[in-house]
N, C-alpha and C positions, 0 to 999 in steps of 0.2 A: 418422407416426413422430415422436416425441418430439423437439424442435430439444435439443440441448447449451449449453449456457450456463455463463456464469463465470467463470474467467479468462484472458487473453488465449491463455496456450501452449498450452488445450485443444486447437490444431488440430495439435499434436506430441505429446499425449499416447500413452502404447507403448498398447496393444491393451487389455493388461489395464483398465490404467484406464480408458479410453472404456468398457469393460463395466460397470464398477462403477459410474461413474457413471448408465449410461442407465439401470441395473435403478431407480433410485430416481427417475428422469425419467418412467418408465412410471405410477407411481402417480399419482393427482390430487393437488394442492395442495389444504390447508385453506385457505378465505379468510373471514380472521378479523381481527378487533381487530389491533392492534399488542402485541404482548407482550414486555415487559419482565424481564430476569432480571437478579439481579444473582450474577454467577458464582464471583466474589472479591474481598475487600479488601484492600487491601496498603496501608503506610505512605504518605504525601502527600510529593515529596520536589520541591525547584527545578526536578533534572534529570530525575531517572526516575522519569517517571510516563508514559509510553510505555508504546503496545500496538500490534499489528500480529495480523492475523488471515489467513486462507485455507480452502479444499473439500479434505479428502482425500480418498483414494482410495475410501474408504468411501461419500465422499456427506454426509460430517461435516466440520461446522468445527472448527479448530484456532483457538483463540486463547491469544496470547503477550503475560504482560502484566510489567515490571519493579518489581521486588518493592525500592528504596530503592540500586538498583544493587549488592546485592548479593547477590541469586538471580532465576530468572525462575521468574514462574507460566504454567504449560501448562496450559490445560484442552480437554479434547477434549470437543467437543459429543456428547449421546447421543441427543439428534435435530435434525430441521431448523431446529426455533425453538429451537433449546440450551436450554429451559427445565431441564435437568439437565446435567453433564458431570462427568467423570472430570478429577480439579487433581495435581498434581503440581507440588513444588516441586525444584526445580534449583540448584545451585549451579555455575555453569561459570568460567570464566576470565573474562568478560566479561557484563554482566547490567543492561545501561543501555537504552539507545535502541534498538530489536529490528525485523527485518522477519523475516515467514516464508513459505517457500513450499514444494512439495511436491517432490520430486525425482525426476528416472528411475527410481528404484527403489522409486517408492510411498512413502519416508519422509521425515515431516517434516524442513527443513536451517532452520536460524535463525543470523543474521546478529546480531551485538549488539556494541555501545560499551561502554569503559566508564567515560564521562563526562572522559574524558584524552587517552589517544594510540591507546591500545589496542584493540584488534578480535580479536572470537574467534567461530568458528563451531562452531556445536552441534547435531551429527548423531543426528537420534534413531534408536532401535533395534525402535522400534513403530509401529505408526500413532497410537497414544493418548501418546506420547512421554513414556510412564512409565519410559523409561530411557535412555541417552546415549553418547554418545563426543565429546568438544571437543575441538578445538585451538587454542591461545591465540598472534595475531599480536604479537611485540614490534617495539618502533617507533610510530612513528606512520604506523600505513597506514588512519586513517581515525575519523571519528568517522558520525551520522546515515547509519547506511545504508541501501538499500534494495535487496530480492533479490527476482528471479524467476531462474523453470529454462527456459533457452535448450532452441533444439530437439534439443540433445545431450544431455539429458535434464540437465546438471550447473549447477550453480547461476552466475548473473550480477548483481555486485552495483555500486553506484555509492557511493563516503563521501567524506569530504571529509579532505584532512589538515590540518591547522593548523600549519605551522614557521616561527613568525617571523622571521624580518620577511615572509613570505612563505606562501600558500596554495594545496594542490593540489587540484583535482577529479580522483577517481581512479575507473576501470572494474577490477574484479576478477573475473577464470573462474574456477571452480573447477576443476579440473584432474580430480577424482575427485567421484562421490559423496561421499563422507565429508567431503569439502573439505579437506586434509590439508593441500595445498599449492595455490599459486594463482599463476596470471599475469596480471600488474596491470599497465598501460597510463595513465599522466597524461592528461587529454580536458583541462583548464582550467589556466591558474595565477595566480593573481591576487598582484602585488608589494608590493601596499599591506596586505596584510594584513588583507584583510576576508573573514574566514570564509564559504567558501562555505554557503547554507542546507541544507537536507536537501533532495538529489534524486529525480529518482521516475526508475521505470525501468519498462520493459516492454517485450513481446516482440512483434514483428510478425508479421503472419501470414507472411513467409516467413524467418521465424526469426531473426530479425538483432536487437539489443536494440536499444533506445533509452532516452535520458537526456534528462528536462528537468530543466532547474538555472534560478536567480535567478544573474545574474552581478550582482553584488552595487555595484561599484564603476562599470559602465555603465547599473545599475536597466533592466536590459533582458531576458526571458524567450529561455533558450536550449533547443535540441533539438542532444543528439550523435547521430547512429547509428552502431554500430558498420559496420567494411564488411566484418566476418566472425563467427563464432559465439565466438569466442576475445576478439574486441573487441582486438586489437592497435592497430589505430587509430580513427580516429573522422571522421565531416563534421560540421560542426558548422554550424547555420543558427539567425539569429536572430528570434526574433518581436516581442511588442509590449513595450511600457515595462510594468514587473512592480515591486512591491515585496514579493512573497510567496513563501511554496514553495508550488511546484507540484506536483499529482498528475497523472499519465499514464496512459492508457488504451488501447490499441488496439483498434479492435472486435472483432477476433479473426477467429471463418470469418462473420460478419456480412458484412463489407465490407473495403475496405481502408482505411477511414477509419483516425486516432485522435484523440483530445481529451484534451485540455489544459485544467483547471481551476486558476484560479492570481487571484492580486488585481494590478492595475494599480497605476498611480503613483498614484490617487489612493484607493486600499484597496478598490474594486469587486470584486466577485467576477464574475470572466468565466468562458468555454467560447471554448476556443477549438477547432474545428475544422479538420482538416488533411485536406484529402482526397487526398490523395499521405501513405501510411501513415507513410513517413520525415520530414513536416511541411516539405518543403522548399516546398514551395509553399501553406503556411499562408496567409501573408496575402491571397491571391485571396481568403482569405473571411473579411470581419469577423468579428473576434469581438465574443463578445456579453454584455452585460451581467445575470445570472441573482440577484446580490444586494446588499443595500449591509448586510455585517454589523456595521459600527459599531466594526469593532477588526481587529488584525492573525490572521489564522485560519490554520491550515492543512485546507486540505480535502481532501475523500475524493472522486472520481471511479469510478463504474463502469458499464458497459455492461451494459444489463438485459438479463431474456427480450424484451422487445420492441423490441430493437435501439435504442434511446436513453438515451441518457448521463443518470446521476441523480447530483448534488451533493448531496454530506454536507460542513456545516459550521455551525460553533458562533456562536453572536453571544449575547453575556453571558453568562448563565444559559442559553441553550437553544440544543438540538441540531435542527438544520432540514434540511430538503431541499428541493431546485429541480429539477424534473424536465423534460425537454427536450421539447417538446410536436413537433419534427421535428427532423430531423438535423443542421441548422445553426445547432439552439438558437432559432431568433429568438422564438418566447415560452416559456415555463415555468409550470408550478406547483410552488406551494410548498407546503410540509405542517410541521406543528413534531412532531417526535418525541418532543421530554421539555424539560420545565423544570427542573434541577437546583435552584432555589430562590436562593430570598435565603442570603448568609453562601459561599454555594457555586461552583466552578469547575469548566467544562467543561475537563480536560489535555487530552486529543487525541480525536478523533476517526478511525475509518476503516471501511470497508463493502468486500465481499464479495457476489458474488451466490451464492446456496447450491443446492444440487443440485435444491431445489422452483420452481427459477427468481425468488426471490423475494429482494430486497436484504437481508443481516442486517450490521445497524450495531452497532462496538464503541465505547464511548465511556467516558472517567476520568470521576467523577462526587465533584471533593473537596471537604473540607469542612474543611480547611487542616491536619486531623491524619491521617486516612485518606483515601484514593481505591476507592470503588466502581470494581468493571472492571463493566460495565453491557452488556447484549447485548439489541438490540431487534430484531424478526424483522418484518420489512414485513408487510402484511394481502397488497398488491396490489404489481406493479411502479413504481407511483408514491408507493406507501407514503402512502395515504391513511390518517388516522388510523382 
């Protein structure tokens, strides 16, 4: 029987969607070359040049890319290497810094900055999210955020607020599908005013979210878990010395592991390993050293078809991967995915495992006046070239 793969909440997915998904798990995989699309171009901007991607219901990726912070591009893939997709442009309240993820009722929900104080969530009305409903938060409840859909099917997001002289790390429910309204919980608050970085968040296999953050002012990697699906409040335990954001991952119905990819104090690209899903008892196991990218990164973390953690991140010109050769990392291989070239800059990186069990990497690809949104579809789960 075909295993499920892909993002952590599948093991809370409602009925429907496990169906949709499995029908495209019964096919075989093409194992091919690495294929490159480039899906859209949108202006090169300081701030927003962000993108965030996820599997809908379909068995198809959604990718959300921001279009100069003032509309976002949707393109829904129209098969598993998205070498074609359906683009839609957006114009919502908020259209910066974007995460997306699929909701209880099968439809894309997107989280987005907009580059200030501002936060607004954008409910799409399709699965190809050719059409919309927003709600625009005023205030400062948050900039860099990051959303998955708890196992109440409604959406769980982590941003950071900015009010000086002072900074909050904040957990947002969404209270509805639509995300209309929301109950938000402070997890962090740093006095000195040092902007928390972008958090990652995910969902454990028994539904409870969790947050890694860079606490900024201790240079030390933190895990909150919620102690409900609502996130009212939070435990908070620390890991190793960090100067990076981190990406989180939980294995999902794998194991109860999760990993944490993140750069130490000395810019390392580690894995770290929690085998207590919650990471409170993280440090029983080294973490482990997977790259030295030569600059500050933000990496992509995802748990493959073959139950092992694959790191997506950038060093100069090129987009690379580290693949965990056993579960506590201690060796890897590496693979380079793309050279953007001389004159050009990697904006973000991030990766997806897609309904053919196979990693697809989205990555900005500019060239100081435009940004390629770029979609590379793995051959194999270690994404040999």
């Amino acid at each position: 029987m075909a295993r499920l793969v892909g993002t952590p909440e599948e093991a809370h997915m409602p009925r429907y969607r496990l169906l949709a998904v499995a029908a495209l798990f019964a096919a075989p995989a093409v194992r091919g070359q690495i294929v490159i699309t480039t899906i859209t171009t949108v202006p090169s901007s300081s701030y927003c040049n962000h993108g965030s991607a996820t599997v809908g219901v379909d068995g198809l990726a959604v990718v959300v890319a921001s279009d100069s912070c003032t509309r976002l591009r949707v393109a829904h893939c129209s098969n598993v290497e998205c070498t074609t997709a359906t683009l839609s442009s957006h114009f919502p309240s908020d259209a910066g810094n974007n995460s997306v993820a699929i909701g209880g009722d099968g439809l894309p929900l997107i989280v987005a900055d907009n580059g200030v104080t501002g936060l607004g969530l954008m409910h799409c009305s399709n699965v190809k999210c050719t059409s919309y409903t927003d709600h625009y938060y005023t205030g400062a409840i948050g900039i860099f955020p990051s959303l998955k859909v708890g196992s109440d099917g409604l959406g769980l997001f982590a941003s950071n607020e900015d009010l000086y002289p002072s900074s909050l790390l904040k957990v947002s429910h969404c209270d509805n599908a639509a995300c209309t309204s929301l109950t938000s919980t402070v997890i962090a608050v740093e006095t000195g005013w040092a902007p928390w970085p972008y958090p990652s968040v995910g969902i454990q296999a028994n539904g409870l979210g969790l947050i890694a953050y860079l606490d900024s002012s201790a240079g030390r990697l933190k895990v909150a878990e919620c102690v409900n699906t609502v996130c009212t409040s939070v435990l908070n335990y620390t890991l190793g010395f960090a100067s990076g954001n981190p990406s989180l991952q939980p294995a999902g119905g794998f194991s109860d592991f999760t990993y944490v990819a993140y750069q130490d104090d000395e810019a390392l690209l580690k894995v770290q390993l929690c085998r207590a899903s919650d990471c409170s008892g993280a440090l029983a196991v080294p973490p482990k050293t997977v790259a030295n990218p030569g600059s500050t990164v933000d990496p992509a973390l995802v748990v493959g078809s073959d139950h092992l953690p694959l790191v997506v991140y950038s060093s100069g010109t090129h987009v690379r991967t580290a693949h965990c050769t056993d579960a506590a990392c201690n060796s890897n291989v590496k693979h380079e995915i793309a050279n953007v070239g001389a004159g050009h800059d990697v904006t973000f990186v991030t990766a997806v495992v897609g309904a053919d069990g196979l990693p697809l990497i989205v990555y900005g690809d500019s060239n100081g006046t435009n940004t390629d949104i770029k979609v590379a579809h793995c051959s194999d789960a270690v994404c040999t070239p």
